[in-house]
N, CA, C and O atoms as a GROMACS GRO file, in nm:
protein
  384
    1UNK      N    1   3.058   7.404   6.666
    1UNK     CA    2   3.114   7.372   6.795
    1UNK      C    3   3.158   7.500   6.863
    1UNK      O    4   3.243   7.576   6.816
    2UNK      N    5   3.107   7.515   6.955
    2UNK     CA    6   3.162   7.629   7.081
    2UNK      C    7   3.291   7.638   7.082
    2UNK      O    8   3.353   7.548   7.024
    3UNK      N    9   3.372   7.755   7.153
    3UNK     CA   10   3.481   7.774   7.178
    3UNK      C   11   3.452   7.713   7.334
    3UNK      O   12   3.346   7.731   7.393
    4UNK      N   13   3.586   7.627   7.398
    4UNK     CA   14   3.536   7.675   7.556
    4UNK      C   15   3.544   7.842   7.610
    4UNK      O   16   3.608   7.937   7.565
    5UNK      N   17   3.457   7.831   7.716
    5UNK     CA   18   3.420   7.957   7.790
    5UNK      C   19   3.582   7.982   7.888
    5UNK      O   20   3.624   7.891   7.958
    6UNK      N   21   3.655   8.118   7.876
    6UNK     CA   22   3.708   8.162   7.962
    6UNK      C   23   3.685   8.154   8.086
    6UNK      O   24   3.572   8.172   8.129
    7UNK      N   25   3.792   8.125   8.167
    7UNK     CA   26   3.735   8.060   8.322
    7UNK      C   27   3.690   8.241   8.377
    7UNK      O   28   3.587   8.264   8.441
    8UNK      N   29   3.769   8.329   8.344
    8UNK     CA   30   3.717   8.503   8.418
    8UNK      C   31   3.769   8.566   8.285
    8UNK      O   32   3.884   8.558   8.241
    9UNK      N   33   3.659   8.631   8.227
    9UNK     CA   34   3.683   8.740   8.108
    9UNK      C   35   3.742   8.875   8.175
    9UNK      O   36   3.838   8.924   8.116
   10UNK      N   37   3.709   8.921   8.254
   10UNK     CA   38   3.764   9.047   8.328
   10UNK      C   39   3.700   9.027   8.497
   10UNK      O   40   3.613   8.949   8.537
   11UNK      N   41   3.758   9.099   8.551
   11UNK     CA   42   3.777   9.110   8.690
   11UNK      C   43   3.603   9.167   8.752
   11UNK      O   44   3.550   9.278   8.757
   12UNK      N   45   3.559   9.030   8.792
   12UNK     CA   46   3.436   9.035   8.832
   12UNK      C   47   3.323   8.907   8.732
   12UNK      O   48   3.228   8.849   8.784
   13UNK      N   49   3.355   8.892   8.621
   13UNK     CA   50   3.305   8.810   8.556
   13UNK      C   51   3.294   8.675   8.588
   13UNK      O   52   3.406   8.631   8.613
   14UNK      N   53   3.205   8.588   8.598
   14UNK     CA   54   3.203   8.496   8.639
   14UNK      C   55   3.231   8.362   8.488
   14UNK      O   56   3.180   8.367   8.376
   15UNK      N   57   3.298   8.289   8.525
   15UNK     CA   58   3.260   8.173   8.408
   15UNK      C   59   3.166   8.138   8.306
   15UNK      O   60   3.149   8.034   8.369
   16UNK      N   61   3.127   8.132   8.258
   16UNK     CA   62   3.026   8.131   8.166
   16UNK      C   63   2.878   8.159   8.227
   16UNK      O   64   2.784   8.079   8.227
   17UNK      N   65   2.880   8.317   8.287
   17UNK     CA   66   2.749   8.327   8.384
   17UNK      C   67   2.732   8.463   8.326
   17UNK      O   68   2.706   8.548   8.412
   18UNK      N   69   2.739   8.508   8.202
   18UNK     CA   70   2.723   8.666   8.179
   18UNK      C   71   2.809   8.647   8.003
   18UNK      O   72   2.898   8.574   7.961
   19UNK      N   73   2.705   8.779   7.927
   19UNK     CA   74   2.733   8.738   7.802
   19UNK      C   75   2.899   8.836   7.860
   19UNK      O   76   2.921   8.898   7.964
   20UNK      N   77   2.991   8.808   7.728
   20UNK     CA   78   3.100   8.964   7.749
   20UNK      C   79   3.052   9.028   7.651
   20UNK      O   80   3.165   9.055   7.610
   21UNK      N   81   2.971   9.088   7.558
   21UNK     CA   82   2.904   9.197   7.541
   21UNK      C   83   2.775   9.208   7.517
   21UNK      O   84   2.716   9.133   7.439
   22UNK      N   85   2.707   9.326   7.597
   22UNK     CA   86   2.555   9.328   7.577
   22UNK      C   87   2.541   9.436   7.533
   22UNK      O   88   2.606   9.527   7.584
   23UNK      N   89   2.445   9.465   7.420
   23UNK     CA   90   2.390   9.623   7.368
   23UNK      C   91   2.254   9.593   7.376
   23UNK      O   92   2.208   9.482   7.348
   24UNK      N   93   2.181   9.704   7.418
   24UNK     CA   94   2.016   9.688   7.490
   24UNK      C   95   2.022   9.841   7.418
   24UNK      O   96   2.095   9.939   7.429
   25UNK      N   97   1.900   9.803   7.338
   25UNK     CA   98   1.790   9.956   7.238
   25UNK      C   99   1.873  10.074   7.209
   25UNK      O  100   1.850  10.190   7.241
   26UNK      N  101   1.990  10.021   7.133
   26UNK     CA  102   2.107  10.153   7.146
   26UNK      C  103   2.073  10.211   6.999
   26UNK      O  104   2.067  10.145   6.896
   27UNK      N  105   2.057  10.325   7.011
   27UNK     CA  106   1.961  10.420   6.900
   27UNK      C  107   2.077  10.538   6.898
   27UNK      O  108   2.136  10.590   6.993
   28UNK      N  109   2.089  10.562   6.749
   28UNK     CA  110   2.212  10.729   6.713
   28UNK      C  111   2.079  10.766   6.613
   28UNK      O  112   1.980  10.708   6.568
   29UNK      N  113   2.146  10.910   6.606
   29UNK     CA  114   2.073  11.005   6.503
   29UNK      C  115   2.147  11.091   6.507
   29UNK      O  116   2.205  11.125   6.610
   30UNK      N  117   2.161  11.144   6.398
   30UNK     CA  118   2.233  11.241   6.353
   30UNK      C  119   2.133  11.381   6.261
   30UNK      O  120   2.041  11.344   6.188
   31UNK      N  121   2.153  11.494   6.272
   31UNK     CA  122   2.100  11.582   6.206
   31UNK      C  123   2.145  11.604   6.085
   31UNK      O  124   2.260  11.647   6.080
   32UNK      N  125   2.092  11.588   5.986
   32UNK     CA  126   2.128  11.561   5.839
   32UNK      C  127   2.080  11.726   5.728
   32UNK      O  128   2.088  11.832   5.790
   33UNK      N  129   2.058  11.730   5.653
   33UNK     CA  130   2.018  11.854   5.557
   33UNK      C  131   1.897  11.848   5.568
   33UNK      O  132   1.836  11.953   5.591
   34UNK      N  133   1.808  11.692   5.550
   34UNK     CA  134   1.695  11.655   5.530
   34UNK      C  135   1.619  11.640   5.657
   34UNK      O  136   1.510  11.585   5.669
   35UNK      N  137   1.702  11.704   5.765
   35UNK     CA  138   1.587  11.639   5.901
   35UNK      C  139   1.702  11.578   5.993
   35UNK      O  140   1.818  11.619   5.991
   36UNK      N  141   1.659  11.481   6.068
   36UNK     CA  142   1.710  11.358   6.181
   36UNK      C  143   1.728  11.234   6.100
   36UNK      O  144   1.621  11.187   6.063
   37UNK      N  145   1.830  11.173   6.065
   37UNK     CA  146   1.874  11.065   6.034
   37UNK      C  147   1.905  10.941   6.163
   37UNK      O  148   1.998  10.925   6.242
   38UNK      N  149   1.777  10.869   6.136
   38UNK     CA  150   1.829  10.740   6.214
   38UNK      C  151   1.946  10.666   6.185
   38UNK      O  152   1.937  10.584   6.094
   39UNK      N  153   2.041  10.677   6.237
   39UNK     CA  154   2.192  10.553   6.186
   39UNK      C  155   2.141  10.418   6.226
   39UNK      O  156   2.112  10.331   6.144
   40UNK      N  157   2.125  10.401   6.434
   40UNK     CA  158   2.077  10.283   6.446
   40UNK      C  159   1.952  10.296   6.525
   40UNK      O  160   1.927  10.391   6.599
   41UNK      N  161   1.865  10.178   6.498
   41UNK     CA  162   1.746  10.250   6.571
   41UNK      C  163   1.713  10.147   6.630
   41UNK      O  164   1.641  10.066   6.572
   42UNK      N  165   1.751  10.128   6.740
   42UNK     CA  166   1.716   9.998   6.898
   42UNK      C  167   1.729   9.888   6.865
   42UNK      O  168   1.652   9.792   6.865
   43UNK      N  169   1.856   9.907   6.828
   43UNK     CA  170   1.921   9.755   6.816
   43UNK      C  171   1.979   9.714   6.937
   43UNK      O  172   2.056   9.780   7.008
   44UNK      N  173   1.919   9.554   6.964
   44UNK     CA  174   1.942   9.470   7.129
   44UNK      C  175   2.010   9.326   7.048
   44UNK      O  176   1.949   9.272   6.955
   45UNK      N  177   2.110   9.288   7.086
   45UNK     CA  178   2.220   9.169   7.097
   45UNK      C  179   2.283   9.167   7.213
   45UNK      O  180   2.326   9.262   7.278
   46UNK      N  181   2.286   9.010   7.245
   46UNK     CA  182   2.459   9.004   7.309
   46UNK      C  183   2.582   8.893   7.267
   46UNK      O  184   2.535   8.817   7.182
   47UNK      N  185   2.645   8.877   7.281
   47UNK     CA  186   2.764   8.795   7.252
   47UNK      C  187   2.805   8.701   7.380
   47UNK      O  188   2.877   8.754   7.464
   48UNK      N  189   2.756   8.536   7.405
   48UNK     CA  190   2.838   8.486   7.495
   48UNK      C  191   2.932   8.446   7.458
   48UNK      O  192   2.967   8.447   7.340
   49UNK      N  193   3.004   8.394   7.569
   49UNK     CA  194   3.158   8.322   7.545
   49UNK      C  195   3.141   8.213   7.440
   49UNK      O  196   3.036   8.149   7.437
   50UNK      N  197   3.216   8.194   7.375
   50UNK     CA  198   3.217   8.081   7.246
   50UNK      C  199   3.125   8.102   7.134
   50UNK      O  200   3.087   8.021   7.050
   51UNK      N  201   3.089   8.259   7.153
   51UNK     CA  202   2.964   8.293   6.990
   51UNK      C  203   3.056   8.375   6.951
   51UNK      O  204   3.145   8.428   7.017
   52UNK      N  205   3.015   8.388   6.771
   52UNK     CA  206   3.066   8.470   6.682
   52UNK      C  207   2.991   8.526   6.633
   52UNK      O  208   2.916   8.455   6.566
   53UNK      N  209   2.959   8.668   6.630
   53UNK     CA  210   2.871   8.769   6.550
   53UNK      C  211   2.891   8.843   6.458
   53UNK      O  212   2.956   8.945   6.481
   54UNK      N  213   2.842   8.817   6.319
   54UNK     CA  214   2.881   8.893   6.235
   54UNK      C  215   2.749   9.002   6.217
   54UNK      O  216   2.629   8.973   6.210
   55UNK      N  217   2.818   9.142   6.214
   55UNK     CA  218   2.758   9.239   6.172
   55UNK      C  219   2.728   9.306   6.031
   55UNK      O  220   2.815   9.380   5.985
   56UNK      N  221   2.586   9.279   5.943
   56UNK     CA  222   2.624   9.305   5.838
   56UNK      C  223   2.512   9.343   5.763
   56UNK      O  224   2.405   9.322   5.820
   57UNK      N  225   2.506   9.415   5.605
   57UNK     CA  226   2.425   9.517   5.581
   57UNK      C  227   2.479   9.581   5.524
   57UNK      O  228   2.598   9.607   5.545
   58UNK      N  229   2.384   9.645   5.397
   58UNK     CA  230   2.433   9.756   5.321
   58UNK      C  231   2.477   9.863   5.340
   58UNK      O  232   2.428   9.918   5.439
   59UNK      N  233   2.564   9.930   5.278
   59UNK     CA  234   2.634  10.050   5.248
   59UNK      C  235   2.540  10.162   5.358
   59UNK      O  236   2.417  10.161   5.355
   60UNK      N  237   2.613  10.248   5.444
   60UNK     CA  238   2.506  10.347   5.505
   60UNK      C  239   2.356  10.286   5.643
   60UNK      O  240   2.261  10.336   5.703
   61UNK      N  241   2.412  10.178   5.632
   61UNK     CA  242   2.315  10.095   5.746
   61UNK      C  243   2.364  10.103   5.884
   61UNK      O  244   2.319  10.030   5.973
   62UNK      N  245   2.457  10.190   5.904
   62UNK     CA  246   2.483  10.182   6.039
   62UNK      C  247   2.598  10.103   6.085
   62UNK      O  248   2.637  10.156   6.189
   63UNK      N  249   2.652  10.027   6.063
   63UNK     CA  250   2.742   9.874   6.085
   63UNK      C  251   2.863   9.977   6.192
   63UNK      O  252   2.879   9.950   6.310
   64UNK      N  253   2.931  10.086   6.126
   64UNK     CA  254   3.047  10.148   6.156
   64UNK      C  255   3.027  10.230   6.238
   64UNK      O  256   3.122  10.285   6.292
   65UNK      N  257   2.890  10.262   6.274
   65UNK     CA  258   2.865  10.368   6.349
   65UNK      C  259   2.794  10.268   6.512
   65UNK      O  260   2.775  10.293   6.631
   66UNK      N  261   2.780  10.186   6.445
   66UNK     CA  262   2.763  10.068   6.567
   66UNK      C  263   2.878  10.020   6.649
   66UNK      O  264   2.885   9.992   6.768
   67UNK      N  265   2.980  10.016   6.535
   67UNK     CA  266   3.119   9.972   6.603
   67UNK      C  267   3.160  10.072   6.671
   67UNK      O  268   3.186  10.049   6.789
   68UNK      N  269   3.173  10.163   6.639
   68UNK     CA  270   3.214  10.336   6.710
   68UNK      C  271   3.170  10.290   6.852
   68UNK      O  272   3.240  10.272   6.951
   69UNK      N  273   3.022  10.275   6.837
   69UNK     CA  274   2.962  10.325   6.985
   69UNK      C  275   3.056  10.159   7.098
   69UNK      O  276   3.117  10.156   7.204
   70UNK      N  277   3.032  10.094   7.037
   70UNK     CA  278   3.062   9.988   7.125
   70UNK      C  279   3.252   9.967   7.155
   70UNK      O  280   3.315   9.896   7.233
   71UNK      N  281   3.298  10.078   7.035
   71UNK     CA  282   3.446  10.082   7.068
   71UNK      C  283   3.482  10.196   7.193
   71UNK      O  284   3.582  10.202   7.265
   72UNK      N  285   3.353  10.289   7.187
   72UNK     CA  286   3.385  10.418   7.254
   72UNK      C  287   3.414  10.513   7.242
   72UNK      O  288   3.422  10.603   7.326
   73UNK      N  289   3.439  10.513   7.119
   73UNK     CA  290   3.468  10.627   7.004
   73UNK      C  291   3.390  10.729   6.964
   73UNK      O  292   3.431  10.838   6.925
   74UNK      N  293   3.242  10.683   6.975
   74UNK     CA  294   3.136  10.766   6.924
   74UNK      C  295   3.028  10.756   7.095
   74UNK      O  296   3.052  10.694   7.198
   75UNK      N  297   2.926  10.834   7.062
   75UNK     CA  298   2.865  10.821   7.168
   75UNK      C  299   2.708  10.766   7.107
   75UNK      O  300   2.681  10.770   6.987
   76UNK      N  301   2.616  10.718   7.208
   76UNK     CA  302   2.510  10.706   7.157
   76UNK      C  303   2.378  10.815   7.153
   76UNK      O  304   2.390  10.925   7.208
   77UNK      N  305   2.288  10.786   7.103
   77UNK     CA  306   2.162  10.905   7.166
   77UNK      C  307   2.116  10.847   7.238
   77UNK      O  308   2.068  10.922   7.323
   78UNK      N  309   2.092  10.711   7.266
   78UNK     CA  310   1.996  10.597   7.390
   78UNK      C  311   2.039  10.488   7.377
   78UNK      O  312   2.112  10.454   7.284
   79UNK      N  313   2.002  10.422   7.465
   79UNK     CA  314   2.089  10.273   7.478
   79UNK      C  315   2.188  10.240   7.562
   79UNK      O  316   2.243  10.336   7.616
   80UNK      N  317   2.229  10.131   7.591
   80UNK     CA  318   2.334  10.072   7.680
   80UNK      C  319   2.389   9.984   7.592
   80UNK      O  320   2.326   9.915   7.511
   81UNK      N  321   2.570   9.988   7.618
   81UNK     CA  322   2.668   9.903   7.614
   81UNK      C  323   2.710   9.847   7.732
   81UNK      O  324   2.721   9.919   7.831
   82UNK      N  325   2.741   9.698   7.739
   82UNK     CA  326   2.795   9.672   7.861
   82UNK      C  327   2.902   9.564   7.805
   82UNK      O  328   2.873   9.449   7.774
   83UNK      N  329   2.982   9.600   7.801
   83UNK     CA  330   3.116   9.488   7.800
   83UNK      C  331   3.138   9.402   7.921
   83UNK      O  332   3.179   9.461   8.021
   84UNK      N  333   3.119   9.282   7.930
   84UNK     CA  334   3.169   9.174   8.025
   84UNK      C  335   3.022   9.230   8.143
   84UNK      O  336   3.018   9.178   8.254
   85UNK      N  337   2.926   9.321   8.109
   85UNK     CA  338   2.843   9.288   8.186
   85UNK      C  339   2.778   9.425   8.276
   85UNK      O  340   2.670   9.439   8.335
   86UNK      N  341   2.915   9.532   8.254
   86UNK     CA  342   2.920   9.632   8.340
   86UNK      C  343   2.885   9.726   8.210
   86UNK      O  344   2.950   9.736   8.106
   87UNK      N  345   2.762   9.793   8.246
   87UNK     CA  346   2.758   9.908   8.165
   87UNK      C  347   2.827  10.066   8.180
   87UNK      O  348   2.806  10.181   8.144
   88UNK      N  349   2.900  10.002   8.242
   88UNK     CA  350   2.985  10.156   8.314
   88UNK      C  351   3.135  10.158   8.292
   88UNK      O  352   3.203  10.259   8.306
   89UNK      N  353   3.184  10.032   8.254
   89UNK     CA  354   3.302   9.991   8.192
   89UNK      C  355   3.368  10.124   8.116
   89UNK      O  356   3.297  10.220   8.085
   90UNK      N  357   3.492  10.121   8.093
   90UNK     CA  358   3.560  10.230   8.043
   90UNK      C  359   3.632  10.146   7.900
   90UNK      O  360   3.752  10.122   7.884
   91UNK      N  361   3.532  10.116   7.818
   91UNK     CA  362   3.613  10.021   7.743
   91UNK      C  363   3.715  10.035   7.650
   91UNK      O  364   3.772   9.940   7.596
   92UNK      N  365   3.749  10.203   7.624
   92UNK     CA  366   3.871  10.288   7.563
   92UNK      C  367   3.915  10.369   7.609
   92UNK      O  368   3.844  10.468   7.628
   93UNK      N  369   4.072  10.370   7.657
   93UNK     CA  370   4.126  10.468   7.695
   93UNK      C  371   4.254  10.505   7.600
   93UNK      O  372   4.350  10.441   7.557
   94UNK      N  373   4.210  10.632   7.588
   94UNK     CA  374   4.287  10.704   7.498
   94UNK      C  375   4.373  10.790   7.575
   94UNK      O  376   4.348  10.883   7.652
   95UNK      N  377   4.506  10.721   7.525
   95UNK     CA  378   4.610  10.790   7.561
   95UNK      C  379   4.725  10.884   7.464
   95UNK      O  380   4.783  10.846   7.363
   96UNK      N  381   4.736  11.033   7.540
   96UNK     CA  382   4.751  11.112   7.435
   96UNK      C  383   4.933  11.088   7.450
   96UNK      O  384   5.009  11.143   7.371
   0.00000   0.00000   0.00000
């Protein structure tokens, strides 16, 4: 059973008319000893109102380095995050 849908997730969001998070072909790599290490390599989901996503996978698969990017913490090499819809969203602000 669904959760109900929030009548406005953030300011501009419409009612159940937009997931609140979308990630479209978001790809990291990192330079390793051995070369270019793919972490994630074009991974596309989104999350509507009333879904639950679990992220999951072995040891070194990326999971934490996925959360990074979508917390804001880390950056990506390609890809889009869009929280509530806006890929331009500021979705962490760090205050010192």
């Amino acid at each position: 059973m669904r959760a109900p849908a929030p009548e406005q997730t953030r300011e501009g969001a419409v009612a159940g008319g937009g997931a609140l998070l979308s990630v479209r072909d978001l790809r990291v790599a990192f330079q390793a000893r051995r070369g270019l290490l793919q972490a994630v390599d074009g991974i596309s989901f989104s999350v509507q109102p009333g879904e639950v996503l679990a992220i999951v996978g072995p040891n070194g698969a990326g999971k934490t380095t996925l959360l990074s990017i979508i917390a804001g913490t880390q950056r990506a090499s390609a890809g889009t995050v869009a929280p509530f819809g806006d890929s331009t969203a500021n979705v962490l602000e760090i205050h010192k």
